[in-house]
C-alpha positions as CSV (number, residue, x, y, z in Angstrom):
1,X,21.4,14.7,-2.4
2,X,19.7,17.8,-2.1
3,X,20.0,20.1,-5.1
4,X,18.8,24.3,-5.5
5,X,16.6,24.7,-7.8
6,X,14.4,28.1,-9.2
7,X,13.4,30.2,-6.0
8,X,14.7,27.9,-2.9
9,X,12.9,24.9,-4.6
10,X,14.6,21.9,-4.1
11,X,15.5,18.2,-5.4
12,X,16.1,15.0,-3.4
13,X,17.4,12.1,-5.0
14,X,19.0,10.2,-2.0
15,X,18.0,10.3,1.7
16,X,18.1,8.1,4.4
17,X,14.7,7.3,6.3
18,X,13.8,6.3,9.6
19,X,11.3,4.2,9.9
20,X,9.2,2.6,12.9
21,X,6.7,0.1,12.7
22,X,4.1,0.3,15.4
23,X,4.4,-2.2,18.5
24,X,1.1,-5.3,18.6
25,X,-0.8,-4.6,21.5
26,X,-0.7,-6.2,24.7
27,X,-3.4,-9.3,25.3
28,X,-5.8,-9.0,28.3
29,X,-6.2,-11.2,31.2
30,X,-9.6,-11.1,32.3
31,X,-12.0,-13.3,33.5
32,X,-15.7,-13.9,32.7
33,X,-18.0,-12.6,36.0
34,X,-21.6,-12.5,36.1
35,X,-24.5,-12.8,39.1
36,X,-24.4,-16.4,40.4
37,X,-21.4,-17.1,38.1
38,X,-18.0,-15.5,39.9
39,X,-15.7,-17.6,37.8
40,X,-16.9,-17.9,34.3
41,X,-13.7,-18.8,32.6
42,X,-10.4,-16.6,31.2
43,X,-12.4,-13.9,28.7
44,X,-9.4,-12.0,28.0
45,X,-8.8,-11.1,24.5
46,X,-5.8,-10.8,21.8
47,X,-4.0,-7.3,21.4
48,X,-4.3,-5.8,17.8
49,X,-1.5,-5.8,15.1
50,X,1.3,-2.7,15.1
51,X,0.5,-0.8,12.0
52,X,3.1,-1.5,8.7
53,X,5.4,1.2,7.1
54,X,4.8,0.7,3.5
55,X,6.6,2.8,0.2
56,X,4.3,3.2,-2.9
57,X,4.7,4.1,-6.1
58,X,3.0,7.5,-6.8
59,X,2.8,9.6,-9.9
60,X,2.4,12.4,-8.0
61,X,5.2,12.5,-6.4
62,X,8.5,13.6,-7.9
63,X,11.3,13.7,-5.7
64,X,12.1,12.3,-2.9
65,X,12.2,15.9,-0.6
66,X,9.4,15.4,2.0
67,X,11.9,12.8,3.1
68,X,14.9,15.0,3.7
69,X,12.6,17.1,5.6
70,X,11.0,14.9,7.9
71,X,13.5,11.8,8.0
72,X,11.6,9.9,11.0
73,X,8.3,8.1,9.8
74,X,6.3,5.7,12.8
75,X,2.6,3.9,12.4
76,X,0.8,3.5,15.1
77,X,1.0,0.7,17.7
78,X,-2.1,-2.0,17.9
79,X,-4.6,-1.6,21.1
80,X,-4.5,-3.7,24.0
81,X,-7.4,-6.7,24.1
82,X,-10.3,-6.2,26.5
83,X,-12.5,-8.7,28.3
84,X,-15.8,-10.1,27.1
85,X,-13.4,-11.8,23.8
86,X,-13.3,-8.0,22.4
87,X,-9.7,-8.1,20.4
88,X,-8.0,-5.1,20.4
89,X,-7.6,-2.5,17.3
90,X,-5.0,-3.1,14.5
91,X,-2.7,0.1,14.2
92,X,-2.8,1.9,10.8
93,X,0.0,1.7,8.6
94,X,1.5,4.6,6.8
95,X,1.6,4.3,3.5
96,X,5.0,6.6,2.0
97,X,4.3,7.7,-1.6
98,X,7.9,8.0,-3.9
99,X,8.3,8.3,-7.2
100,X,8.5,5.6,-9.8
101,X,12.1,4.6,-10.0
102,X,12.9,4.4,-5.9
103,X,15.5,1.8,-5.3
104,X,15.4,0.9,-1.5
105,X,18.5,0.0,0.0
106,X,19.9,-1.2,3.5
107,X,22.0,0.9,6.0
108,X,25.2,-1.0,4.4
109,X,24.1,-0.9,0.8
110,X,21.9,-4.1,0.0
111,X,19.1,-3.5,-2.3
112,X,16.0,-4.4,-0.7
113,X,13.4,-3.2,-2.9
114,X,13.2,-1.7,-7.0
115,X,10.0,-0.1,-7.1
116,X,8.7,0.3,-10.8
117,X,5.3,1.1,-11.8
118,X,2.6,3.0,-10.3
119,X,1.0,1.3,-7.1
120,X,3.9,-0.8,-6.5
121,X,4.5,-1.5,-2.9
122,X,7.2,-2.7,-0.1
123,X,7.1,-3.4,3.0
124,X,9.8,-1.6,4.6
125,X,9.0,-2.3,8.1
126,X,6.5,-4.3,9.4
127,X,3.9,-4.2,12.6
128,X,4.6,-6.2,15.7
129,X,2.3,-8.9,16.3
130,X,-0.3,-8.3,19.2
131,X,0.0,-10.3,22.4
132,X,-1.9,-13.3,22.9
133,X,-5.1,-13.0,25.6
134,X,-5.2,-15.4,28.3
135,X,-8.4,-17.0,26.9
136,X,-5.7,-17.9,24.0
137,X,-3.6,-19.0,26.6
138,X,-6.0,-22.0,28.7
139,X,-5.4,-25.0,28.1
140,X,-6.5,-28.3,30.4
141,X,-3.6,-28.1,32.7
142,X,-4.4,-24.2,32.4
143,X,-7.7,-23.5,32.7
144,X,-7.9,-19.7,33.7
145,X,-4.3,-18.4,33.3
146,X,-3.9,-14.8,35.2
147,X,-1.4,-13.4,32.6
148,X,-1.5,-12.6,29.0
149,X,1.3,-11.7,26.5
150,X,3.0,-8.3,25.9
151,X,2.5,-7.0,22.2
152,X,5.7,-7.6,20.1
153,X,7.8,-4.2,19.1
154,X,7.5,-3.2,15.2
155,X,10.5,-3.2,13.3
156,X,12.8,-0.3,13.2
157,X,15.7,0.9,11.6
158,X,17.2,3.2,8.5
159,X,16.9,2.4,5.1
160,X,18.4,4.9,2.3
161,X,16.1,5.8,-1.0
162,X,17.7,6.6,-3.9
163,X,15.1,7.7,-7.3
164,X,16.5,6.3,-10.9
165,X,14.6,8.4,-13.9
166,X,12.5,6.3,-15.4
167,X,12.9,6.9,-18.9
168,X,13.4,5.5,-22.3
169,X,15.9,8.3,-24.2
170,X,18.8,9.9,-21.7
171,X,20.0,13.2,-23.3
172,X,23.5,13.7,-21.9
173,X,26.0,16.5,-22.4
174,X,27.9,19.3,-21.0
175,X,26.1,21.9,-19.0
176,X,24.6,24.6,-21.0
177,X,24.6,22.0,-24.1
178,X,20.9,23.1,-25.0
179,X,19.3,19.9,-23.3
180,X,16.8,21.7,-21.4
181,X,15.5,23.5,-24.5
182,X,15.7,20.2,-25.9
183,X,13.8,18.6,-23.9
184,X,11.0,21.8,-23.8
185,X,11.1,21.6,-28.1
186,X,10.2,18.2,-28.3
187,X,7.6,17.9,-25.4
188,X,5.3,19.7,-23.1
189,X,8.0,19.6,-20.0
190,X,8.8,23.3,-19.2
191,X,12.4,23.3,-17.3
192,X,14.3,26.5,-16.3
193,X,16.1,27.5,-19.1
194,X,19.6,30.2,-18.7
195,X,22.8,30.7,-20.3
196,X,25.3,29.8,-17.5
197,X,26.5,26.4,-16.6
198,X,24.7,24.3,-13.9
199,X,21.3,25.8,-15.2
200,X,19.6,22.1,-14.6
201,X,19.7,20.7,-11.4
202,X,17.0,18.7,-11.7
203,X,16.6,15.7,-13.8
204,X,13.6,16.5,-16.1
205,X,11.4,14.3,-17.9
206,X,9.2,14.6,-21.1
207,X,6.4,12.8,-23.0
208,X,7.7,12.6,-26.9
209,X,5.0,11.4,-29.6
210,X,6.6,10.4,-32.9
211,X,4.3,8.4,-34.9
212,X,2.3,5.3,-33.7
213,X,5.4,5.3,-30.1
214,X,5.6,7.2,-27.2
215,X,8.2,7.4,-24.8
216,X,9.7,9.4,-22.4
217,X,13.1,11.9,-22.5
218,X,15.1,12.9,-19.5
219,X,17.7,15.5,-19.4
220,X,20.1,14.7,-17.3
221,X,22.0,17.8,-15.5
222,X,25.3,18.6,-17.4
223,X,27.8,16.6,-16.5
224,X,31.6,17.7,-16.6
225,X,35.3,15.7,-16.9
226,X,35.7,13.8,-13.7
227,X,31.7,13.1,-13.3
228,X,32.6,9.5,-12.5
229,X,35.2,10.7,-9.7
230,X,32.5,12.5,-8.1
231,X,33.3,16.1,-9.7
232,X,30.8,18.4,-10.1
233,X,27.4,17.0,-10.3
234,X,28.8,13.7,-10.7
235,X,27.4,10.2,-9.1
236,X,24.6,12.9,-7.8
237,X,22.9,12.5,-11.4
238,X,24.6,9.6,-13.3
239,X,22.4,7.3,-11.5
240,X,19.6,9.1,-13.2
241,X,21.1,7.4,-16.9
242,X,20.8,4.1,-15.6
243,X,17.6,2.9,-16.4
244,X,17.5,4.3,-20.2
245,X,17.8,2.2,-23.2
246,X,19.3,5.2,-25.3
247,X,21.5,7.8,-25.4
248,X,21.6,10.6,-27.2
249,X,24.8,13.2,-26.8
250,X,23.8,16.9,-27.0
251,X,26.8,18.3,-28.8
252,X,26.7,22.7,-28.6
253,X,28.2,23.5,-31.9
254,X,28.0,27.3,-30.2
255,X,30.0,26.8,-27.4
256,X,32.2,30.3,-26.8
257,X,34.4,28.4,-24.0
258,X,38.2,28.0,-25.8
259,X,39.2,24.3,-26.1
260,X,36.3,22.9,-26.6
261,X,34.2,21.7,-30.1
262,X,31.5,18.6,-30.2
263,X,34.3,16.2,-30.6
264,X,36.1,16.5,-27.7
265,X,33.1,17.0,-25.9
266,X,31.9,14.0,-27.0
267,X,35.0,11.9,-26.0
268,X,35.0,13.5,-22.4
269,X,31.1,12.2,-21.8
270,X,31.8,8.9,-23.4
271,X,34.9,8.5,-21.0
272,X,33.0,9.1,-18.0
273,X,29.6,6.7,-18.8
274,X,32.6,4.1,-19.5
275,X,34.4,4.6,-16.1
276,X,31.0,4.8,-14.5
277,X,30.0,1.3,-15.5
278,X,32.9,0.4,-13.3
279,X,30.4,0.7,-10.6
280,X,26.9,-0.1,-12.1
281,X,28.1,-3.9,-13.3
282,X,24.8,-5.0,-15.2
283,X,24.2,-3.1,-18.3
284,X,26.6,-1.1,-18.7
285,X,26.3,2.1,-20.3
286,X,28.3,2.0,-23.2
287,X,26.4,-1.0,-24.3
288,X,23.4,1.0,-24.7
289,X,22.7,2.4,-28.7
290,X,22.9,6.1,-29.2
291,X,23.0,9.1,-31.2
292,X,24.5,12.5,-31.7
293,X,22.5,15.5,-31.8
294,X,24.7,18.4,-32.9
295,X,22.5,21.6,-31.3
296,X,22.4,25.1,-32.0
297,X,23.0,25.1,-35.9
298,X,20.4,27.8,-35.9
299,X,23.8,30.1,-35.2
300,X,26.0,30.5,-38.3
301,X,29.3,29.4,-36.3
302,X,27.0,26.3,-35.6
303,X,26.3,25.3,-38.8
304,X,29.4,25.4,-40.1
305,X,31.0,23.3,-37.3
306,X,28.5,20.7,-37.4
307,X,28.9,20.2,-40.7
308,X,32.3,19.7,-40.3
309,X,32.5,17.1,-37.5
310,X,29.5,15.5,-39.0
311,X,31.2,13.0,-41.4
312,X,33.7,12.3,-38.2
313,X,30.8,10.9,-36.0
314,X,29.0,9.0,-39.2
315,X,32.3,7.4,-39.5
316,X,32.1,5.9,-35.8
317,X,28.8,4.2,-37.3
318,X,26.5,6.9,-35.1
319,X,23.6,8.3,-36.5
320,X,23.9,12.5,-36.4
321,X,21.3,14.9,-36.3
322,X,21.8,18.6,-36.8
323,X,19.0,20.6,-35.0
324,X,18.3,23.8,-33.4
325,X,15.9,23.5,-30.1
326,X,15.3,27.6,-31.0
327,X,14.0,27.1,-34.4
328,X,13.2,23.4,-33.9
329,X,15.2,22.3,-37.4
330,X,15.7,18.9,-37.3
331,X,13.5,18.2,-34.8
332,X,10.8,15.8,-36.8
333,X,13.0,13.5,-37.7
334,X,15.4,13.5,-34.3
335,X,12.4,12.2,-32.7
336,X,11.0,9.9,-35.3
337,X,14.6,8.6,-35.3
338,X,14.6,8.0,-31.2
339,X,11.0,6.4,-31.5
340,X,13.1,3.8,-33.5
341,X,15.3,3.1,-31.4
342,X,13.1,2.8,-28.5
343,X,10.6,0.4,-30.2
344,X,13.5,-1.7,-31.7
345,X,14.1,-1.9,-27.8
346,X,10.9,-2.9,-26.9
347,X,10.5,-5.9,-29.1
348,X,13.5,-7.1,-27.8
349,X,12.3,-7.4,-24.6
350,X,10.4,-10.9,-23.0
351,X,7.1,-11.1,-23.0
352,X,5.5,-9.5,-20.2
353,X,4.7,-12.3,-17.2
354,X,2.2,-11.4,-14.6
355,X,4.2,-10.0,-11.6
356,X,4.6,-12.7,-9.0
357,X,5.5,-12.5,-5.0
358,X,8.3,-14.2,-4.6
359,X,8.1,-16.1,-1.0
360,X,11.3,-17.7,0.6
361,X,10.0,-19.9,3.6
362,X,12.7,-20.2,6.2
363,X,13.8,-24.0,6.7
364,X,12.0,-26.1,9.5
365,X,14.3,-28.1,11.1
366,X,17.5,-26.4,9.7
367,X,19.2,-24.4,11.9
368,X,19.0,-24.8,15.3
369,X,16.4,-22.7,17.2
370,X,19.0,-21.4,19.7
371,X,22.3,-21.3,20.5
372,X,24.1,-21.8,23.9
373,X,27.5,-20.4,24.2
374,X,29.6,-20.9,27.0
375,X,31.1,-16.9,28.8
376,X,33.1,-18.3,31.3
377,X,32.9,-18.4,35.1
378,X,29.7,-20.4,34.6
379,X,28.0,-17.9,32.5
380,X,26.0,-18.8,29.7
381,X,25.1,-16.8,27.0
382,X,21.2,-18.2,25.0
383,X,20.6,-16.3,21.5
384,X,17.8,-17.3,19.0
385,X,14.9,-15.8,17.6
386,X,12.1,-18.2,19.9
387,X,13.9,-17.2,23.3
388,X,14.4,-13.8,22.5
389,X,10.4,-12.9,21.1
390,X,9.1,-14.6,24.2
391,X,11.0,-12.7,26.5
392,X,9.6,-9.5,24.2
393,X,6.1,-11.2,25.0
394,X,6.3,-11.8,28.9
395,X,5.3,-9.4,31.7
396,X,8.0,-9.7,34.3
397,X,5.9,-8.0,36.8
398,X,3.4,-11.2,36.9
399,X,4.9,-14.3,38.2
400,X,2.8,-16.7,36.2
401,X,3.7,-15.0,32.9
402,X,7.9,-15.7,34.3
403,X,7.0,-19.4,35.3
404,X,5.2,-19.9,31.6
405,X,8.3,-18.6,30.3
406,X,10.5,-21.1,32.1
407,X,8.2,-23.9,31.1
408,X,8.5,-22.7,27.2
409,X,11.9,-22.4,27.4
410,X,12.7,-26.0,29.2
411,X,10.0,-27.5,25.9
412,X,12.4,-25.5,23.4
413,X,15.5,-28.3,25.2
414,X,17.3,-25.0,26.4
415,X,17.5,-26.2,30.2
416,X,19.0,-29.6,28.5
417,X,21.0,-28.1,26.4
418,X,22.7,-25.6,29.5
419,X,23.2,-29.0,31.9
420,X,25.4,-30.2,28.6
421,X,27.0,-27.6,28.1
422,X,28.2,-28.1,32.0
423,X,26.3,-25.2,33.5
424,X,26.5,-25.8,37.3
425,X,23.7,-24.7,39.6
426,X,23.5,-21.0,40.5
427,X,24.5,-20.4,36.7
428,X,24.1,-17.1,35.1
429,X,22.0,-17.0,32.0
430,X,21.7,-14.6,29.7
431,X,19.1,-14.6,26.4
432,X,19.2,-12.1,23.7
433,X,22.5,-10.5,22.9
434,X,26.1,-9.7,24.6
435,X,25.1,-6.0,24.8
436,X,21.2,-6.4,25.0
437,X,20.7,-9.4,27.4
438,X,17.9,-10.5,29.9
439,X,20.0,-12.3,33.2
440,X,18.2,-14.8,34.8
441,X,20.0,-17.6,37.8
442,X,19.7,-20.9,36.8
443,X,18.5,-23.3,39.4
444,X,18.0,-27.5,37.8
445,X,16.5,-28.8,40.7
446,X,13.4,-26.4,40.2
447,X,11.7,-28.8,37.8
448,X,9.1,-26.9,34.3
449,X,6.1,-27.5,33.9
450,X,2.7,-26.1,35.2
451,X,2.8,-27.9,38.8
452,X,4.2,-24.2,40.2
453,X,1.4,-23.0,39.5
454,X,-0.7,-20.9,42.8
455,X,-3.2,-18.6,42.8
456,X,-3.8,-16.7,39.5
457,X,-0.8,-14.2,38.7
458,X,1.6,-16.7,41.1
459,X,4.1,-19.4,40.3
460,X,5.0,-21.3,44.0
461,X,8.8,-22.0,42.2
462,X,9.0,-18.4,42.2
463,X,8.4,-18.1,46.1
């Protein structure tokens, strides 16, 4: 979401990134050559790493717009190996800053990442690993292979940011409630302030000190009846409440718009934080503890109506302060009172733990390694994620690379596991995916293993 704000200044809080790791490099094939020493053994080296795209947490950055104008991010791809054992280059990662509160989601909605707290990091797409050199590849039956392996592609794909406020106190209201010069009264933040609706359309935050506490304010862009439906502003900036563990309802006891008064006001906002918990699930919003900050009693009018709905509201059990963000009356102990709240917060909270990763090892010896499904009119169909990265890794144009492919794949069981599954000579395989798909004939009575091997670069069963 993209919002105007001041002179063609703008505010991303949603956008949907592109990002592409970089490929590994390819591994060399060389072999060691010196006066009076012709064959001196395979010297070929490993092809560097395909650079990472990471997101990180940076207090410097404060929306999410550099995004929405360049959506395609890509590191750099790993060097190729050389001879003489020299392994090739890594490729840098780019490192994405976003600002504290960046919830990183998949292309269908799955959160992948919640990133909190300056420097915290996520991998959100990670480097192909480089291809192995043939010196990696000798082995006795081996001894001076004349292929290496290709460089794996980096991963690629979209993932969609979204940027939660981070902050303790949410000041909610209708637009042109006074929460902008609020928010300016009681801290240093200096938001554009004007006297028409949809003034703020950007969530702005503030540093309060009340006391021995300090915490931080947003104000949240007016919302309006029907927020929750997506009406005006709506799920744009609600999303922006979420993290807060107050509330605090910025009643304008000066409104001149007919039908309204801070009461009604008051039920419309509470009606849409309670229909948007339909969608947020965990904490729900009107769980959270708040307050009632009747603004603008620095009018005559105001006074007198706040004074009259004030014994209404301390009847509901909600504390009521009557202020003026002109004159700042009231403002002392509306901030002394939020402190409060926030610390009473705090201490409710665990004790802090020291952040820990998390790893989730896949299963060895779970699922199968591959699958082999049957197409019809003996065509067979080989998925898994061994068969698939080796074909990434082999260099079709060399024959030795194919016949070391044949000979993995025969160890993996996948020529056993085609003869049971009734595949007749001549068979058509196919490994990777319906759509996406590598076709090789299968022949049985061409037996694996490194007895086809000629000349360097040659496989005799490939003849």
């Amino acid at each position: 979401m993209a919002a105007g704000a001041g002179s063609g200044a703008q505010f991303v809080d949603r956008v949907v990134l592109h990002v592409v790791a970089g490929a590994g490099g390819n591994g060399c094939a060389s072999i060691h050559r010196e006066k009076f020493k012709p064959l001196g053994g395979p010297d070929g080296a490993n092809g560097g790493r395909g650079g990472d795209v990471i997101l990180e947490v940076d207090s410097n950055a404060a929306s999410l717009l550099e995004y929405h104008r360049r959506p395609h991010r890509k590191a750099r791809n790993g060097k190729q190996g050389q001879g003489g054992h020299r392994t090739g280059a890594d490729g840098g990662d780019v490192v994405l800053p976003v600002p504290d509160g960046t919830v990183v989601k998949s292309a269908d909605g799955e959160v992948l990442a919640d990133l909190v707290g300056e420097g915290t990091r996520y991998v959100v797409a990670k480097g192909g690993r480089g291809g192995l050199g043939n010196a990696a590849l000798a082995s006795a039956k081996r001894k001076a292979p004349g292929f290496a392996l290709l460089g794996e592609p980096g991963d690629e794909g979209d993932v969609v940011l979204e940027l939660k406020s981070v902050a303790d106190v949410a000041l909610v209201g209708f637009p042109s409630a006074g929460k902008s010069s609020l928010i300016a009264a009681l801290s240093a933040a200096k938001p554009k302030i004007a006297d028409y609706p949809f003034t703020t359309l950007v969530p702005n935050l503030g540093v309060v000190g009340a006391g021995d506490t300090t915490f931080t304010v947003a104000d949240v862009p007016g919302l309006i009846e029907g927020a929750s439906e997506g009406r005006g502003l709506g799920l744009e900036f609600l999303r922006h409440i979420e993290r807060s563990s107050t509330l605090a309802h910025v009643l304008d006891c000066a409104t001149p718009e007919p039908g309204r008064d801070p009461l009604s006001d008051f039920e419309v906002i509470e009606r849409e934080l309670q229909a948007y918990d339909r969608i947020l699930g965990d904490r729900p919003l009107s769980d959270r503890p708040r307050l009632v900050v009747l603004n603008k009693v620095d009018v005559p009018d105001g006074r007198e109506l706040a004074e009259m709905v004030r014994p209404e509201f301390e009847k509901r059990g909600l504390k009521v302060f009557e202020v003026s963000a002109a004159t700042h009356e009231g403002l002392r102990e509306l901030s002394f009172a939020m402190a409060e709240m926030v610390g009473a917060y705090r201490a409710s909270l665990p004790p802090a733990e020291p952040t820990r990763l998390v790893i989730r090892p896949k299963p060895v010896g779970g699922a199968a390694e591959f699958e082999v499904k049957a197409m019809g009119d003996n065509t067979y169909l080989i998925t898994g994620a061994k068969p698939v990265r080796w074909l990434r890794q082999t260099d079709f144009a060399n024959e030795e690379a194919v016949g070391y492919l044949a000979d993995r794949l025969a160890r993996l069981g996948v020529e056993a596991a085609l003869a049971e599954a009734g595949a007749e000579a001549g068979a058509t395989v196919l490994i990777g995916t319906a759509d996406d798909s590598i076709v090789f004939d299968w022949e049985p009575e061409i037996a694996a293993g490194a007895g086809g091997r000629g000349p360097r670069g040659t496989d005799r069963r490939l003849g």
